[in-house]
CHARMM-style PDB file with segment names, atoms N, HN, CA, C and O in Angstrom:
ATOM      1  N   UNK     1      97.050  72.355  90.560  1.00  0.00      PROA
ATOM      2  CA  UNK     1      97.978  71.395  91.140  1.00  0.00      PROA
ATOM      3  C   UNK     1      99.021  71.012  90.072  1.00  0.00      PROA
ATOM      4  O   UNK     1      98.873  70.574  88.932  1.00  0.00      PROA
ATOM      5  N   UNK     2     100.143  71.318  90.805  1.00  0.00      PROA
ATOM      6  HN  UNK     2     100.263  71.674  91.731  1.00  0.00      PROA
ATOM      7  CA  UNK     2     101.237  71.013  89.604  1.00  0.00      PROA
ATOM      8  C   UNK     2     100.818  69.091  88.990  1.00  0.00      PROA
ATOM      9  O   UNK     2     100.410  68.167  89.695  1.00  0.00      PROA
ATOM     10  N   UNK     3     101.103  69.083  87.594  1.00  0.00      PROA
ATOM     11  HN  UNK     3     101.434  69.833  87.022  1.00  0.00      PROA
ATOM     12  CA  UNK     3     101.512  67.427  87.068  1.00  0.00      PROA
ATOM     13  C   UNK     3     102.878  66.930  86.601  1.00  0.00      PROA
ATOM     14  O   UNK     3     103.765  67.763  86.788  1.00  0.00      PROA
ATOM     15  N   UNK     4     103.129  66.203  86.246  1.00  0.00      PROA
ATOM     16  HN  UNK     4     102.409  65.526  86.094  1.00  0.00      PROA
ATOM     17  CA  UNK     4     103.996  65.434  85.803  1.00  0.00      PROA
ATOM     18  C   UNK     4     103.948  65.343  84.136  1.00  0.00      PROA
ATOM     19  O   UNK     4     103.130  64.706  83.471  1.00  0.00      PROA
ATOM     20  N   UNK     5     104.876  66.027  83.727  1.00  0.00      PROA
ATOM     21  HN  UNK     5     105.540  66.544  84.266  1.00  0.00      PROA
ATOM     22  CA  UNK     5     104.949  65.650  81.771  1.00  0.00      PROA
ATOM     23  C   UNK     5     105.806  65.064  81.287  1.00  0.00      PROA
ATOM     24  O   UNK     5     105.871  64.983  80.060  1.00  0.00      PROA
ATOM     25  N   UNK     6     106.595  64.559  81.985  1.00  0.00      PROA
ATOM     26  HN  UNK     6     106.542  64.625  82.981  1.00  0.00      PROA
ATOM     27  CA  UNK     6     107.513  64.133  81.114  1.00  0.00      PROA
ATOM     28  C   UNK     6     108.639  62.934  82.633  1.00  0.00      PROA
ATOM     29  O   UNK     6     108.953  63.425  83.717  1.00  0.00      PROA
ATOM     30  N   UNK     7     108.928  61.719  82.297  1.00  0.00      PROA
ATOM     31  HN  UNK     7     108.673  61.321  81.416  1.00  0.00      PROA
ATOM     32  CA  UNK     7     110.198  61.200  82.859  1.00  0.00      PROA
ATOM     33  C   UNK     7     111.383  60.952  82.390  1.00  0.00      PROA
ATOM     34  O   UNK     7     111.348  60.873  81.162  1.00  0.00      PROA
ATOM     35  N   UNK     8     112.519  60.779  82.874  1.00  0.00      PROA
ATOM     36  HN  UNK     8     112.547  60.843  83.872  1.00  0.00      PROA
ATOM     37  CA  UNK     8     113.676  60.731  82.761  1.00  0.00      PROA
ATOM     38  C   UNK     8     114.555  59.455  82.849  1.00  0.00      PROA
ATOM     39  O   UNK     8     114.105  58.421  83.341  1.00  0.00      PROA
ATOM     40  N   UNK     9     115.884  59.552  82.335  1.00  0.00      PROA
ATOM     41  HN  UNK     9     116.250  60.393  81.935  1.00  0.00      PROA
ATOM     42  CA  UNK     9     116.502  58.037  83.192  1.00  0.00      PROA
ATOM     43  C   UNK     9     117.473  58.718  84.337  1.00  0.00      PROA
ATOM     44  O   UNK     9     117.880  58.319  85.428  1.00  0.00      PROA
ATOM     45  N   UNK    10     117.708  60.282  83.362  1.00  0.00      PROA
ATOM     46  HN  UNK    10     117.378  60.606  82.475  1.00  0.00      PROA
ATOM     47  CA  UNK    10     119.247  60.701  84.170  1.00  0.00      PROA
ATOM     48  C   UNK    10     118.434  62.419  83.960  1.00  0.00      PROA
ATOM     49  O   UNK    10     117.589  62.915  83.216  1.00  0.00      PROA
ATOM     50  N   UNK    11     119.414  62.924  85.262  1.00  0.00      PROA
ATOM     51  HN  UNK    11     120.101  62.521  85.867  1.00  0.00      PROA
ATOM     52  CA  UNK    11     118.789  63.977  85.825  1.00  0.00      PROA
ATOM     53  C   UNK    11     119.419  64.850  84.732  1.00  0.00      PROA
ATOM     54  O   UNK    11     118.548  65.535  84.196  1.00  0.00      PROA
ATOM     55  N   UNK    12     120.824  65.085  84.148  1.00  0.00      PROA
ATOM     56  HN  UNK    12     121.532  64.528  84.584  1.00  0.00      PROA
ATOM     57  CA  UNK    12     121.294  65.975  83.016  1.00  0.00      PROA
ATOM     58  C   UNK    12     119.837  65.605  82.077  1.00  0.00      PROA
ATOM     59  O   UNK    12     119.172  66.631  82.219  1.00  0.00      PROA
ATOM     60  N   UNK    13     119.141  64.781  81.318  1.00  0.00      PROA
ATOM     61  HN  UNK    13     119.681  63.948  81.202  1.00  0.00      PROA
ATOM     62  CA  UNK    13     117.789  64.746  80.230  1.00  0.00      PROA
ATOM     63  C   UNK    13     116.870  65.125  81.044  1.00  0.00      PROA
ATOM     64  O   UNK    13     116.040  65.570  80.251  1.00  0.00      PROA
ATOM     65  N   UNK    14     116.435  65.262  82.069  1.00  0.00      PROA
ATOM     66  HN  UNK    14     117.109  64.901  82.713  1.00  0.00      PROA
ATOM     67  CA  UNK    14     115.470  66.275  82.850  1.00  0.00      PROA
ATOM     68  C   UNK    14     115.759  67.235  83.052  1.00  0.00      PROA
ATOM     69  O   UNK    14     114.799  67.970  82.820  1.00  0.00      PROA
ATOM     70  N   UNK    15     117.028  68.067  83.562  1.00  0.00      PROA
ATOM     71  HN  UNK    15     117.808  67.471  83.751  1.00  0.00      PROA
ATOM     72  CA  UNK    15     117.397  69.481  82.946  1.00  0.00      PROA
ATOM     73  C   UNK    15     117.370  70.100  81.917  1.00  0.00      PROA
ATOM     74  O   UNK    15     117.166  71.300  81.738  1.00  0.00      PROA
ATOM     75  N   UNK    16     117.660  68.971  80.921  1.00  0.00      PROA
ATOM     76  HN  UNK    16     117.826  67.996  81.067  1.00  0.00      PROA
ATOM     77  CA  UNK    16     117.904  69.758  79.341  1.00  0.00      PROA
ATOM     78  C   UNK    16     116.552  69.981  78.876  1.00  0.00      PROA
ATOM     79  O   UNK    16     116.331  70.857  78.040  1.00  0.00      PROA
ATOM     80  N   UNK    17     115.586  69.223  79.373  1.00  0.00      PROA
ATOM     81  HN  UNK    17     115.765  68.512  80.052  1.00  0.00      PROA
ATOM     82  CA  UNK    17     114.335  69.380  79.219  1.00  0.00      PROA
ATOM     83  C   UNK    17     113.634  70.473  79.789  1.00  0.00      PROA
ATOM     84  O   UNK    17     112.808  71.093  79.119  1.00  0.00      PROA
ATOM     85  N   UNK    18     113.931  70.812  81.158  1.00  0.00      PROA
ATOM     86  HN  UNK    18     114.602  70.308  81.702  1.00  0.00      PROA
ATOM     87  CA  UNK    18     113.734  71.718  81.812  1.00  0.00      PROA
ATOM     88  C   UNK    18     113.992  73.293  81.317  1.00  0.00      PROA
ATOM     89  O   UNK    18     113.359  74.343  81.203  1.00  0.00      PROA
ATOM     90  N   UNK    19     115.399  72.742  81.088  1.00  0.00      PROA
ATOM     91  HN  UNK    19     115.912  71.889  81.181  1.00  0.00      PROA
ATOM     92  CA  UNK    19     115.775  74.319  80.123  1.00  0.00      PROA
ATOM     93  C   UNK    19     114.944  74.657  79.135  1.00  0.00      PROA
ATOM     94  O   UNK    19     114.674  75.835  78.902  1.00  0.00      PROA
ATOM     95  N   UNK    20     114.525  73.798  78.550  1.00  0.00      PROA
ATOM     96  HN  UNK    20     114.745  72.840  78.739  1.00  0.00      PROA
ATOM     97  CA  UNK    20     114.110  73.914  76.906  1.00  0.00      PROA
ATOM     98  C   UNK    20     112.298  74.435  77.276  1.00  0.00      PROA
ATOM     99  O   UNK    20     111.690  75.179  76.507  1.00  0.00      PROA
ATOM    100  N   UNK    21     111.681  73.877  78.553  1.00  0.00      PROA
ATOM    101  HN  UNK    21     112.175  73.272  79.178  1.00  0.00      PROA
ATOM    102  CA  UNK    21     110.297  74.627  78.743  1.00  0.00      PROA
ATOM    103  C   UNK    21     110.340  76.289  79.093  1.00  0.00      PROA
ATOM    104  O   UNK    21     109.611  77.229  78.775  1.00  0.00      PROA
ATOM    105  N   UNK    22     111.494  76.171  79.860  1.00  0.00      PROA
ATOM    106  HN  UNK    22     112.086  75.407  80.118  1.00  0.00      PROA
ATOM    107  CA  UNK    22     111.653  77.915  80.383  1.00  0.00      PROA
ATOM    108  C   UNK    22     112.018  78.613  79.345  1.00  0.00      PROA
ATOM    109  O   UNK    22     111.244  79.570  79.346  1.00  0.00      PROA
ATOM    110  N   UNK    23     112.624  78.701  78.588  1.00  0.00      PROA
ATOM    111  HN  UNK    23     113.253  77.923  78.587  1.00  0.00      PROA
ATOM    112  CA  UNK    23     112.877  79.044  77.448  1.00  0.00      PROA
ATOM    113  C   UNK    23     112.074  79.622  76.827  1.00  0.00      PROA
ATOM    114  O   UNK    23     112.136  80.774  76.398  1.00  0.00      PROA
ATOM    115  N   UNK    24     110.786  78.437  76.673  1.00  0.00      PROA
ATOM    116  HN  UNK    24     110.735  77.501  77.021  1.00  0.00      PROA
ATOM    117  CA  UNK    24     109.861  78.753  75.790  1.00  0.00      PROA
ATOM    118  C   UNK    24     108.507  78.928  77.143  1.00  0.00      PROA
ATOM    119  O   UNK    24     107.421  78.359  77.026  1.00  0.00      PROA
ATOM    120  N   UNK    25     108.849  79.762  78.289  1.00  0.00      PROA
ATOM    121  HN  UNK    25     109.731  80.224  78.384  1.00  0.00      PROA
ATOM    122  CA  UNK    25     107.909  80.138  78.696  1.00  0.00      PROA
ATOM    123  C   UNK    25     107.341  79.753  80.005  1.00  0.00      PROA
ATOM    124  O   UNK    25     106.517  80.430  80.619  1.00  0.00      PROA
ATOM    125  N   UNK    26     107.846  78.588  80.406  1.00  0.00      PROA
ATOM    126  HN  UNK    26     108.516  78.037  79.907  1.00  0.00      PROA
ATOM    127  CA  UNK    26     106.956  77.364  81.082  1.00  0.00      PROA
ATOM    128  C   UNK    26     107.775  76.924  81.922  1.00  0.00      PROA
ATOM    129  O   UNK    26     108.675  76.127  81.656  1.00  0.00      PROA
ATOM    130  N   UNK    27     107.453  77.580  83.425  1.00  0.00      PROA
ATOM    131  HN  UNK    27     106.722  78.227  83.641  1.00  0.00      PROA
ATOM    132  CA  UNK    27     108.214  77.133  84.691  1.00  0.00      PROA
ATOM    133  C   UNK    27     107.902  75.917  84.773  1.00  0.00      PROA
ATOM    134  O   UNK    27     106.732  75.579  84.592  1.00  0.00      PROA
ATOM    135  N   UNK    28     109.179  74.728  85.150  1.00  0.00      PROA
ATOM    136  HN  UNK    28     110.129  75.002  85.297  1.00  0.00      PROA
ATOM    137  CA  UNK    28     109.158  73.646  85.551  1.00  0.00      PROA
ATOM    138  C   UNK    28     109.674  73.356  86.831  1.00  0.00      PROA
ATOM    139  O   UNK    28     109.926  74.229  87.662  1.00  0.00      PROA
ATOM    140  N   UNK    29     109.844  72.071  87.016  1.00  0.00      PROA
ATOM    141  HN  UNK    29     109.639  71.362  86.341  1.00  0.00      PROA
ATOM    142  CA  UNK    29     110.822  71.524  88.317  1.00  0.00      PROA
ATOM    143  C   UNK    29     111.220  70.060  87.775  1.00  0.00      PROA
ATOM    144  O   UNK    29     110.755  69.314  86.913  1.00  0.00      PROA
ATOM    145  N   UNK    30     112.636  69.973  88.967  1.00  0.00      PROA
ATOM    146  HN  UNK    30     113.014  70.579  89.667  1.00  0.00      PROA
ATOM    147  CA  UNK    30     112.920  68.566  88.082  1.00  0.00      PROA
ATOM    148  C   UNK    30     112.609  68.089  89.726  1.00  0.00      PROA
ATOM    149  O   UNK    30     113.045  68.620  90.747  1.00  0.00      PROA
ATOM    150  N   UNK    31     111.719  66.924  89.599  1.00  0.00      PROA
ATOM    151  HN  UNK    31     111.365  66.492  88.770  1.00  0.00      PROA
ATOM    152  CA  UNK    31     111.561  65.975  90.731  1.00  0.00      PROA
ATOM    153  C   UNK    31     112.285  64.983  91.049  1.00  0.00      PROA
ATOM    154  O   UNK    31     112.429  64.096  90.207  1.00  0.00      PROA
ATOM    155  N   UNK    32     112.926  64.867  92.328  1.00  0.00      PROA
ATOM    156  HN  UNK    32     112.809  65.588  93.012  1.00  0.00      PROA
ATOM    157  CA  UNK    32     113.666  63.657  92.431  1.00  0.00      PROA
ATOM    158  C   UNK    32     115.743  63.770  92.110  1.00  0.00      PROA
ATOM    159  O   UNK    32     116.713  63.016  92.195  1.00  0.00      PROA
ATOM    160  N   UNK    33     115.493  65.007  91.786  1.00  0.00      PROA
ATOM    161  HN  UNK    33     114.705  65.619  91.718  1.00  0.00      PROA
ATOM    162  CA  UNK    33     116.858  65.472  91.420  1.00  0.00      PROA
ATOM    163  C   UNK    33     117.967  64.980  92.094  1.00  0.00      PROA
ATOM    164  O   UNK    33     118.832  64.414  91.424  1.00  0.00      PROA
ATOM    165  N   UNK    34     118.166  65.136  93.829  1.00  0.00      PROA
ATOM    166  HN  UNK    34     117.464  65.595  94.373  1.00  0.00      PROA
ATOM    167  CA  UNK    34     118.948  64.994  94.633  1.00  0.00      PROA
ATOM    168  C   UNK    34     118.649  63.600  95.046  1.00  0.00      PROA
ATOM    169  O   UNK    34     119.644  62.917  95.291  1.00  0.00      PROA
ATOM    170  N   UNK    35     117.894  63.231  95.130  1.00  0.00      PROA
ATOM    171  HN  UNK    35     117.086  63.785  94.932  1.00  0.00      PROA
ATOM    172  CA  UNK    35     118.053  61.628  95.426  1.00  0.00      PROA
ATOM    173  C   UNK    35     118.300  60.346  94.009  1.00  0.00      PROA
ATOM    174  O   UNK    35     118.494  59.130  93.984  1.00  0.00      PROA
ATOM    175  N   UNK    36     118.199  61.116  93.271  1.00  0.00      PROA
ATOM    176  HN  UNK    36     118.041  62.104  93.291  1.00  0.00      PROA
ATOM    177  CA  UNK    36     118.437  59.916  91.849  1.00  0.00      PROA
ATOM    178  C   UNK    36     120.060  60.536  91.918  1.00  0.00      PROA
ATOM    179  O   UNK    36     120.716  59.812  91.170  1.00  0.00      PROA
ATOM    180  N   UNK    37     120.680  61.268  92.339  1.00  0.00      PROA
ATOM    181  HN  UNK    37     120.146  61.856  92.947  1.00  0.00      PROA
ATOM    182  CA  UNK    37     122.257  61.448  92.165  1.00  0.00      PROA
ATOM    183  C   UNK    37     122.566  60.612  93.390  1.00  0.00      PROA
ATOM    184  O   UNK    37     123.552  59.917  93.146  1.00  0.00      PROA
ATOM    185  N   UNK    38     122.147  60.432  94.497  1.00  0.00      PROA
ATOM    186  HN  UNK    38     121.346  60.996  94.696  1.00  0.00      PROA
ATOM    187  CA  UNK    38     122.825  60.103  95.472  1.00  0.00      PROA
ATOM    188  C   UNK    38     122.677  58.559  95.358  1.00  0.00      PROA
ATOM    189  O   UNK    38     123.513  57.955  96.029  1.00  0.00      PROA
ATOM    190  N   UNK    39     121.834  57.809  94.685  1.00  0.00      PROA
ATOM    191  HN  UNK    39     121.154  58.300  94.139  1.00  0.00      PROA
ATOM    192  CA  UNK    39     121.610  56.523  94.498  1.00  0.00      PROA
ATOM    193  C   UNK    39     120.970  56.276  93.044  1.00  0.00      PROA
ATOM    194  O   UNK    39     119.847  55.777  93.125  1.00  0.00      PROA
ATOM    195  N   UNK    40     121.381  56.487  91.844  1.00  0.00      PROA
ATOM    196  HN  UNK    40     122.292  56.892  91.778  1.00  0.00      PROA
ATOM    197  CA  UNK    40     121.026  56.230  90.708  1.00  0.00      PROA
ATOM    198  C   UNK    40     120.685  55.068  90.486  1.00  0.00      PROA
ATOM    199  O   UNK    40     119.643  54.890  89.856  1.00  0.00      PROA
ATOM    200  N   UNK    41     121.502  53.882  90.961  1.00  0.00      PROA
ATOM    201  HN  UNK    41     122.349  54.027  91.473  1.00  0.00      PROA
ATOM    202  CA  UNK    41     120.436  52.663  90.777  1.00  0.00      PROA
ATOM    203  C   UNK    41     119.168  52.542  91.354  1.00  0.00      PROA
ATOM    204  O   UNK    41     118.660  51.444  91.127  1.00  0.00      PROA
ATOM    205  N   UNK    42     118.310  53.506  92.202  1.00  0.00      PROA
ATOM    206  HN  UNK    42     118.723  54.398  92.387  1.00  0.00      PROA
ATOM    207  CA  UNK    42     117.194  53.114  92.283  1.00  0.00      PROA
ATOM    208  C   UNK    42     116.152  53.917  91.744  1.00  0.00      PROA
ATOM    209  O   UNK    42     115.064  54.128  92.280  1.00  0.00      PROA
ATOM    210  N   UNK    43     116.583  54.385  90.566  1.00  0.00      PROA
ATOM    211  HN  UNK    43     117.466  54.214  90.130  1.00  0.00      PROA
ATOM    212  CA  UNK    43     116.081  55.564  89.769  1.00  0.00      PROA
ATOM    213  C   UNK    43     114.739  55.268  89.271  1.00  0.00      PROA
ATOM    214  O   UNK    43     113.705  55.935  89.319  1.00  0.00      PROA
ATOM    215  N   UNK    44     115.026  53.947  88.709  1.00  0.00      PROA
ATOM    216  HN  UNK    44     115.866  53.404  88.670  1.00  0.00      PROA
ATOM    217  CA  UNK    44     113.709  53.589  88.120  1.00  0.00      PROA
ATOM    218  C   UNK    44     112.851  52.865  89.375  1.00  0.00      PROA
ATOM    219  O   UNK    44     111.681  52.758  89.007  1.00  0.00      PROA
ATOM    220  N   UNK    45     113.029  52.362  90.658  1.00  0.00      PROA
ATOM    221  HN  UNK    45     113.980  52.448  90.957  1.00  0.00      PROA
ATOM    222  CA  UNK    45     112.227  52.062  91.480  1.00  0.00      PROA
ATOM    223  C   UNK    45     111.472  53.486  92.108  1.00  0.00      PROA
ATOM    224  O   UNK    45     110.403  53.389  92.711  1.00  0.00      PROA
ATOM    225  N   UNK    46     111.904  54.332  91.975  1.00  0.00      PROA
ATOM    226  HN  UNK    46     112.772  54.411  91.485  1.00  0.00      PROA
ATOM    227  CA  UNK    46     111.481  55.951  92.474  1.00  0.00      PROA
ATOM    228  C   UNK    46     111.135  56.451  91.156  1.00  0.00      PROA
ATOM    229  O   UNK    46     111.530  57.551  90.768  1.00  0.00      PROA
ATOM    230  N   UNK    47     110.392  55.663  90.438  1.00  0.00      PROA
ATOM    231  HN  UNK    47     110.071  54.770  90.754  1.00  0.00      PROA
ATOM    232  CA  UNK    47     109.435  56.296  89.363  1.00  0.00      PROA
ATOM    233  C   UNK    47     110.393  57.199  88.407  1.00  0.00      PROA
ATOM    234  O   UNK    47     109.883  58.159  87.830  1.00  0.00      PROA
ATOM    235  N   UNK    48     111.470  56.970  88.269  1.00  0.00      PROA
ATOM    236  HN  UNK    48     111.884  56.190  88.738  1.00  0.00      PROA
ATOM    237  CA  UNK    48     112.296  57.879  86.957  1.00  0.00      PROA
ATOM    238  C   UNK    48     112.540  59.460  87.996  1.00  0.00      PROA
ATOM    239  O   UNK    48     112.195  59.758  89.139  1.00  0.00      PROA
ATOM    240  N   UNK    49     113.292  60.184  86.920  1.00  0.00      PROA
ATOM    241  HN  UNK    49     113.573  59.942  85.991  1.00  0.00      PROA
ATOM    242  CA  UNK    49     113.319  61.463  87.362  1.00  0.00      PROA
ATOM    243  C   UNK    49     112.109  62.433  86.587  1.00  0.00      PROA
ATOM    244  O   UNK    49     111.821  62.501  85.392  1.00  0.00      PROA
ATOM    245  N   UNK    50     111.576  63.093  87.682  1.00  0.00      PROA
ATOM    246  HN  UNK    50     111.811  63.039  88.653  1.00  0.00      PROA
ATOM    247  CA  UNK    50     110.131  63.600  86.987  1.00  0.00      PROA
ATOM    248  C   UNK    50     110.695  64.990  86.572  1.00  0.00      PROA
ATOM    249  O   UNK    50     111.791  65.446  86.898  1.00  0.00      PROA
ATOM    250  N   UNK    51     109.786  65.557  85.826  1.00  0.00      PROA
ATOM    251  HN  UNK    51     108.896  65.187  85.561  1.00  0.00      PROA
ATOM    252  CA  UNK    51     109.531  67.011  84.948  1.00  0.00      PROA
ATOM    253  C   UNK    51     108.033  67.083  85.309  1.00  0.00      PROA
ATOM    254  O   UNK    51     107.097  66.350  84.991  1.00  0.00      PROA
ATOM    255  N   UNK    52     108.094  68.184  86.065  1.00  0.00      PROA
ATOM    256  HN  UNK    52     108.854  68.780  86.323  1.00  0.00      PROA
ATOM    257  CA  UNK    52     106.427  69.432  86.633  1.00  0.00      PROA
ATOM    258  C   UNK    52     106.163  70.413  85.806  1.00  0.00      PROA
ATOM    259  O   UNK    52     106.809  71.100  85.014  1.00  0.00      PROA
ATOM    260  N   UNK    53     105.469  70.362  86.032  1.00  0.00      PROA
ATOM    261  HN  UNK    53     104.945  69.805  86.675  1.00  0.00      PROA
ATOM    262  CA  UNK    53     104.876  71.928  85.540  1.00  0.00      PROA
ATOM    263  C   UNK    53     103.193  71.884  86.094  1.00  0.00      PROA
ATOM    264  O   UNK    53     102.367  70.973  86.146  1.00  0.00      PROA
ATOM    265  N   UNK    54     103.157  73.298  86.456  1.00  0.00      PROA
ATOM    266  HN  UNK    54     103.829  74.038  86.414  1.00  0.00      PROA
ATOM    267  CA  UNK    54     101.976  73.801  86.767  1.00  0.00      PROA
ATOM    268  C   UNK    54     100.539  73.152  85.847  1.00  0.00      PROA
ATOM    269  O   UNK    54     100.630  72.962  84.634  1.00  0.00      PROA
ATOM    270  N   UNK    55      99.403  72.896  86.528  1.00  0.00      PROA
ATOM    271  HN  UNK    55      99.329  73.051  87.513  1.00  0.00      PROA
ATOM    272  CA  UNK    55      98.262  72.524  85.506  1.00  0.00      PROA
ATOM    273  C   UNK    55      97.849  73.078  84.618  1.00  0.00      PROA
ATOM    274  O   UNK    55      97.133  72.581  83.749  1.00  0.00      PROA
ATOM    275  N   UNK    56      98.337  74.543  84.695  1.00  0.00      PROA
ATOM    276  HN  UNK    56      98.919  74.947  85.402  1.00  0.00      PROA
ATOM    277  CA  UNK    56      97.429  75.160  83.242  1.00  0.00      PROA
ATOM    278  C   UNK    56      98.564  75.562  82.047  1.00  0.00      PROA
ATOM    279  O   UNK    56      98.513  76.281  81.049  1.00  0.00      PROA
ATOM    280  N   UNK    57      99.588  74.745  82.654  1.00  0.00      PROA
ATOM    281  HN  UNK    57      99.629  74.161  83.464  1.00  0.00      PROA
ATOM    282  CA  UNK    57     101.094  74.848  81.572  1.00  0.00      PROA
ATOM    283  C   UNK    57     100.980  73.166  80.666  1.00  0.00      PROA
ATOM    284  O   UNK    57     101.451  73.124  79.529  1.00  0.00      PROA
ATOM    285  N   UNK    58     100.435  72.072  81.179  1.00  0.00      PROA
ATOM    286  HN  UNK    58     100.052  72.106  82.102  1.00  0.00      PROA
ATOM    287  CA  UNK    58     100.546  70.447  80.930  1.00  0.00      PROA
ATOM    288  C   UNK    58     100.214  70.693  79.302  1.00  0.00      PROA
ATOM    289  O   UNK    58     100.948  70.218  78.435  1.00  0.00      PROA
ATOM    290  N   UNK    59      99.244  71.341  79.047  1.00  0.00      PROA
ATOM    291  HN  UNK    59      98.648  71.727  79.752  1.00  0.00      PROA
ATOM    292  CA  UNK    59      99.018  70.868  77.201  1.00  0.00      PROA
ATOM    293  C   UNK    59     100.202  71.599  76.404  1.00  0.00      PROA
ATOM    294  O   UNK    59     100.579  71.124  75.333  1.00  0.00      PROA
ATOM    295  N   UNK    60     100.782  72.749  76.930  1.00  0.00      PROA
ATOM    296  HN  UNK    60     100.476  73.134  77.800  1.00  0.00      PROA
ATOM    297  CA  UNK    60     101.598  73.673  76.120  1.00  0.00      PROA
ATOM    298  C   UNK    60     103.119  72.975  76.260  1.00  0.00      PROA
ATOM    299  O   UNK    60     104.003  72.895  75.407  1.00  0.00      PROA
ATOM    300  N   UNK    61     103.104  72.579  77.415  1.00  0.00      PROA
ATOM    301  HN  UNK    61     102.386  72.645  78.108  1.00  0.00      PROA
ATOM    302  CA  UNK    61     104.492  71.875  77.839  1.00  0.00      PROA
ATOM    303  C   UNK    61     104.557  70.293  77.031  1.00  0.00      PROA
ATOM    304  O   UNK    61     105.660  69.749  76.981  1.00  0.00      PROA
ATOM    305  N   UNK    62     103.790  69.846  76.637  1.00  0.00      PROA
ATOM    306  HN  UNK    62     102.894  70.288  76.678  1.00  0.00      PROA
ATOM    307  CA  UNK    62     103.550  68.330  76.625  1.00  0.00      PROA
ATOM    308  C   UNK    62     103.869  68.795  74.987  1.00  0.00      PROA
ATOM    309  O   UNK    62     104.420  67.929  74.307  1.00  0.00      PROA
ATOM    310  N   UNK    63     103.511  70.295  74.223  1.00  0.00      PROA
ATOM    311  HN  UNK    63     103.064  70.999  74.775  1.00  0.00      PROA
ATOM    312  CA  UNK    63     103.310  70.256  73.003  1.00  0.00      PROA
ATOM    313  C   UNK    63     104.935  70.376  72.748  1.00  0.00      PROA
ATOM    314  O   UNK    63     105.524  69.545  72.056  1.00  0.00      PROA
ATOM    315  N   UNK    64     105.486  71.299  73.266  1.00  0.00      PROA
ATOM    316  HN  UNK    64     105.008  71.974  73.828  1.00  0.00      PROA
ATOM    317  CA  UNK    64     106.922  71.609  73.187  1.00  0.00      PROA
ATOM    318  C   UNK    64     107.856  70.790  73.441  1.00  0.00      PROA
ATOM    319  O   UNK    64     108.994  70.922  72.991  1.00  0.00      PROA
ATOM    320  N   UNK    65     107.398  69.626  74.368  1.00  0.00      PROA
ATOM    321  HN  UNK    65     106.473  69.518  74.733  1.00  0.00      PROA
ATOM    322  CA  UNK    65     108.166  68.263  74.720  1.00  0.00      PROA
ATOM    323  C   UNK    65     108.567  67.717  73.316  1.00  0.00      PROA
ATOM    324  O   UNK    65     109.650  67.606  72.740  1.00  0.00      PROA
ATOM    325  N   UNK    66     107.030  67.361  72.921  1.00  0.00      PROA
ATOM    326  HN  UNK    66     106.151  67.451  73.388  1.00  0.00      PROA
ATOM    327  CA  UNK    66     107.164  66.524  71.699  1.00  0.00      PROA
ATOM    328  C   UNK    66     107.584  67.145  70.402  1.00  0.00      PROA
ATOM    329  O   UNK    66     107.294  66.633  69.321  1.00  0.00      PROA
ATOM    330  N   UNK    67     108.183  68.111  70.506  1.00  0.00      PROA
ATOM    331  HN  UNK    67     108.418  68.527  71.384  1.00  0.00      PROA
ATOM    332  CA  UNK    67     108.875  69.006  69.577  1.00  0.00      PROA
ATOM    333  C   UNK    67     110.613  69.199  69.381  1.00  0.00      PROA
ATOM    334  O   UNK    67     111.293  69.513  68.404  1.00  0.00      PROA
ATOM    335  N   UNK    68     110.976  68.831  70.882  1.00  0.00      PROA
ATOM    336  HN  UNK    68     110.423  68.576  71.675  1.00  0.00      PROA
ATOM    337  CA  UNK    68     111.798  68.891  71.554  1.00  0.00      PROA
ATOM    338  C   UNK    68     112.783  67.999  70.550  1.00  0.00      PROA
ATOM    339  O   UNK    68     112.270  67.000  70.045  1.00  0.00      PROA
ATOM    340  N   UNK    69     114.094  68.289  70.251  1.00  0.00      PROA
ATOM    341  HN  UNK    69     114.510  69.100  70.662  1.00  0.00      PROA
ATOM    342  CA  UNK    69     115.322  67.043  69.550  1.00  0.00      PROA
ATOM    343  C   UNK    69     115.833  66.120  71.086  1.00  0.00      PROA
ATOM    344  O   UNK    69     116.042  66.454  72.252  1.00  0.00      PROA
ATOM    345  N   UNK    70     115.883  64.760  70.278  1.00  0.00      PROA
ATOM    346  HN  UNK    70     115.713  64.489  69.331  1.00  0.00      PROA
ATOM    347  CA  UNK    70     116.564  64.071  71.017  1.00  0.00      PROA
ATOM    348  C   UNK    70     117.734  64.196  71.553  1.00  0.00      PROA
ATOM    349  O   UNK    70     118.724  64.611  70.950  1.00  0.00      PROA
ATOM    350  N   UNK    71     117.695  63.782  72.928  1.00  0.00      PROA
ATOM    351  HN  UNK    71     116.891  63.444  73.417  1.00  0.00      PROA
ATOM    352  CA  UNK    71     119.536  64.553  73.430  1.00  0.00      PROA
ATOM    353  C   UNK    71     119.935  63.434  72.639  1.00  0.00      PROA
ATOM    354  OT1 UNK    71     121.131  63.204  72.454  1.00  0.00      PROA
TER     355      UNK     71
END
């Protein structure tokens, strides 16, 4: 079952994030994409913009997150 590794404020830092797992291997999804553009103020009431990845990707993805440079 896919999880959740990572949230966002703005959907461009969940892409760049996104990019940066495929890259190194690790299909993601950005959750929430099209509705945090169409109403960004309720971004943080809809739980941030999420970053997926598959369950047997969460420790490898979570390692590369935290590796990751600050945008």
């Amino acid at each position: 079952m896919p999880k959740i590794v990572a949230k966002f404020n703005t959907v461009p830092e969940a892409m760049i994030a996104k990019a940066f797992l495929e890259v190194n291997g690790i299909s993601a999804y950005v959750l929430d994409e099209h509705s945090s553009q169409l109403r960004p103020f309720l971004v943080p009431a809809m739980g941030w913009v999420r970053l997926q990845v598959a369950d047997e990707d969460v420790v490898r993805a979570l390692e590369l997150l935290d590796q990751q440079e600050p945008v």
